[in-house]
LOLOLUM-644945 format. One line per 8 residues: number of its first residue (from 1); their letters; for each residue x, y, z of C-alpha. Coordinates in steps of 0.25 Angstrom, whole numbers. Example, Ala and Ser with C-alpha at 12.3 -4.5 7.8 and 13.67 -1.06 7.14 Angstrom:
REM residues 2
1 = as = 49,-18,31 | 55,-4,29
END
This chain:
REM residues 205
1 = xxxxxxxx = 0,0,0 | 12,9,1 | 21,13,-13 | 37,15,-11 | 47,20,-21 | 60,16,-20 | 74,20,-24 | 88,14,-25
9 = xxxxxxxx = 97,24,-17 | 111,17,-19 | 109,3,-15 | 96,5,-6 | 84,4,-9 | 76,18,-3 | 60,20,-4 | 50,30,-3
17 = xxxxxxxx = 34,29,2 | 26,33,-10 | 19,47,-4 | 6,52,-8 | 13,67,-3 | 5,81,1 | 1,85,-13 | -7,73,-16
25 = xxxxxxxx = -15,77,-4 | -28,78,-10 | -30,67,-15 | -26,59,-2 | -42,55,-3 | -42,48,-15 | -28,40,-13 | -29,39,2
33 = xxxxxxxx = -20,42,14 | -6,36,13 | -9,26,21 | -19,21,13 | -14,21,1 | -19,11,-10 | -11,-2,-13 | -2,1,-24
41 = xxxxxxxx = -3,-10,-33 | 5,-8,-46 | 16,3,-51 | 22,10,-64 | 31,21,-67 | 27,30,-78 | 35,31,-92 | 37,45,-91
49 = xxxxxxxx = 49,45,-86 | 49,52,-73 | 49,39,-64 | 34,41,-59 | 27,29,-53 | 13,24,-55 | 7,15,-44 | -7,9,-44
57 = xxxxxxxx = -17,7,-33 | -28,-4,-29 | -38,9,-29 | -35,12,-44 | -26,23,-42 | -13,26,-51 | -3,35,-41 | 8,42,-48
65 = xxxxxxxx = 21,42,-39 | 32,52,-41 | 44,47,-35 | 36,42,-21 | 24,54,-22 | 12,53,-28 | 9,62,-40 | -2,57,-46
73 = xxxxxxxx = -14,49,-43 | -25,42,-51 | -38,35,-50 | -35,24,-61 | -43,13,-58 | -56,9,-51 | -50,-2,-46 | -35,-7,-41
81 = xxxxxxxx = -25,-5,-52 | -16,-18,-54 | -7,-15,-64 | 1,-2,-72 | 10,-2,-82 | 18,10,-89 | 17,11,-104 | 22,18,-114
89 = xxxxxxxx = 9,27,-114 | 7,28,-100 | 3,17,-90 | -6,7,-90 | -16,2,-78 | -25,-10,-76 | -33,-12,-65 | -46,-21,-58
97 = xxxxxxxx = -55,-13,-66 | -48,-19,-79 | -46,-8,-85 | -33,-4,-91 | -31,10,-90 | -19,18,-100 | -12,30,-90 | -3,41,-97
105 = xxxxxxxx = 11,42,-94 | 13,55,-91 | 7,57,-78 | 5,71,-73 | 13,72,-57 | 0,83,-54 | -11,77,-46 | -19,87,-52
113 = xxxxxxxx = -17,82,-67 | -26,72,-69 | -23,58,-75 | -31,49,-84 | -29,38,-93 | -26,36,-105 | -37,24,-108 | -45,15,-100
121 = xxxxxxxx = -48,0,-106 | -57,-7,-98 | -53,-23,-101 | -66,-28,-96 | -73,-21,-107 | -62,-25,-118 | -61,-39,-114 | -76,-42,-119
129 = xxxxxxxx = -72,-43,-131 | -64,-56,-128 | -74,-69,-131 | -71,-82,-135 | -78,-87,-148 | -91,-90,-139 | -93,-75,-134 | -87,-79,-120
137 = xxxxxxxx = -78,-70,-115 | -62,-73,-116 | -57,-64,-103 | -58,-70,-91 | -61,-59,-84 | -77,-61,-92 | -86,-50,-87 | -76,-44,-76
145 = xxxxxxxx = -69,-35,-77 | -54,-39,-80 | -44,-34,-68 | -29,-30,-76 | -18,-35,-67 | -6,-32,-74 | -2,-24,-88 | 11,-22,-97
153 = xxxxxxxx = 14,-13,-109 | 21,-13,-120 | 20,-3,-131 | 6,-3,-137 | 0,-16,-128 | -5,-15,-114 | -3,-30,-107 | -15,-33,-98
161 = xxxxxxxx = -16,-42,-88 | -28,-47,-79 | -31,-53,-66 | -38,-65,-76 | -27,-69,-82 | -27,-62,-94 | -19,-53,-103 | -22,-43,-113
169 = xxxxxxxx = -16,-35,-123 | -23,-20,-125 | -18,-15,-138 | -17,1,-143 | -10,-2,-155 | -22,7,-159 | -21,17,-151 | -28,19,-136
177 = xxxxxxxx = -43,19,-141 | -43,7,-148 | -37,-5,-137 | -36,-17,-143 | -36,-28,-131 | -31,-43,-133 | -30,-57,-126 | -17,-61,-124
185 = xxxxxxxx = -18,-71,-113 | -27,-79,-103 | -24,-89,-92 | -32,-93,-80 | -38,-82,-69 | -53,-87,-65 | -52,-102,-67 | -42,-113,-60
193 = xxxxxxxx = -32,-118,-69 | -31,-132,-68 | -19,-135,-75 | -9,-134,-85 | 0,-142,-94 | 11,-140,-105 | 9,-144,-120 | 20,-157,-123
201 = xxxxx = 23,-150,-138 | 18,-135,-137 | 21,-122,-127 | 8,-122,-124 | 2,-128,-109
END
């Protein structure tokens, strides 16, 4: 529940508390006291060069650090947020609301300069489309919603990973308004599996 930064001074390792500080007073009410602060739950530094560090919450919030005090703050999910990831746009965030949700990089260090992101893709709405040749659906997560766990970028392509076991591909080879959102792999998340075993003549098992 606490956040430390820490540096290499010579051979020791030094750390510092991460400090909400006097200026970000006012909106004490809507992060809490220190002592309550929220469970961090994952973390990123921005590509903008300035060593900036984004950390996550299980209330949905994105804190912007700057060395160890707080800069800026923003609601970004409606519920816990469990994975970020900097990418050459910006940064990338997924959460238990399943939606994936593209962040600018260049972050303002004013509290009063709002932020907002880039896109919102709510999975649970793009993974319908998924059906097998009988109309039933293909996701695992059905008619809930789909809750991201991790995420990894690389140039155009957003890796996304679920709590059922899933992997997807969202695409923007055609640009942020026209996502294109593919299967890549499924193993086992609801059911029990039973157990497994290799091919004699092929890699498959």
């Amino acid at each position: 529940r606490s956040i430390k930064f820490w540096k290499l001074d010579g051979t020791t390792l030094r750390s510092k508390k991460g400090q909400f500080g006097a200026q970000t007073a006012h909106i004490t009410g809507q992060l809490g006291a220190l002592r309550d602060s929220p469970t961090f739950t994952a973390l990123a530094h921005l590509r903008d060069g300035t060593g900036r560090l984004l950390s996550a919450t299980s209330r949905g919030e994105l804190i912007l650090w700057s060395n160890n005090e707080l800069c800026h703050y923003v609601k970004a999910h409606t519920t816990p947020v469990f994975a970020i990831v900097a990418w050459p746009g910006g940064v990338v965030t997924g959460g238990k609301d399943g939606r994936v949700s593209l962040w600018p990089g260049d972050w303002p260090s004013s509290l009063e300069t709002p932020v907002t992101p880039l896109r919102v893709f709510e999975l649970r709405e793009m993974v319908r489309g998924f059906a097998d040749a009988a109309g039933r659906p293909r996701s695992l997560a059905g008619s809930a919603t789909p809750c991201v766990r991790a995420l990894a970028c690389a140039a155009d392509r957003v890796l996304v990973g679920t709590r059922d076991s899933e992997i997807f591909e969202l695409s923007f080879e055609n640009g942020l308004d026209l996502p294109n959102l593919t299967m890549l792999a499924q193993a086992h998340a609801h059911a029990r599996a039973g157990g497994g075993g290799g091919g004699p003549f092929t890699s498959l098992f």
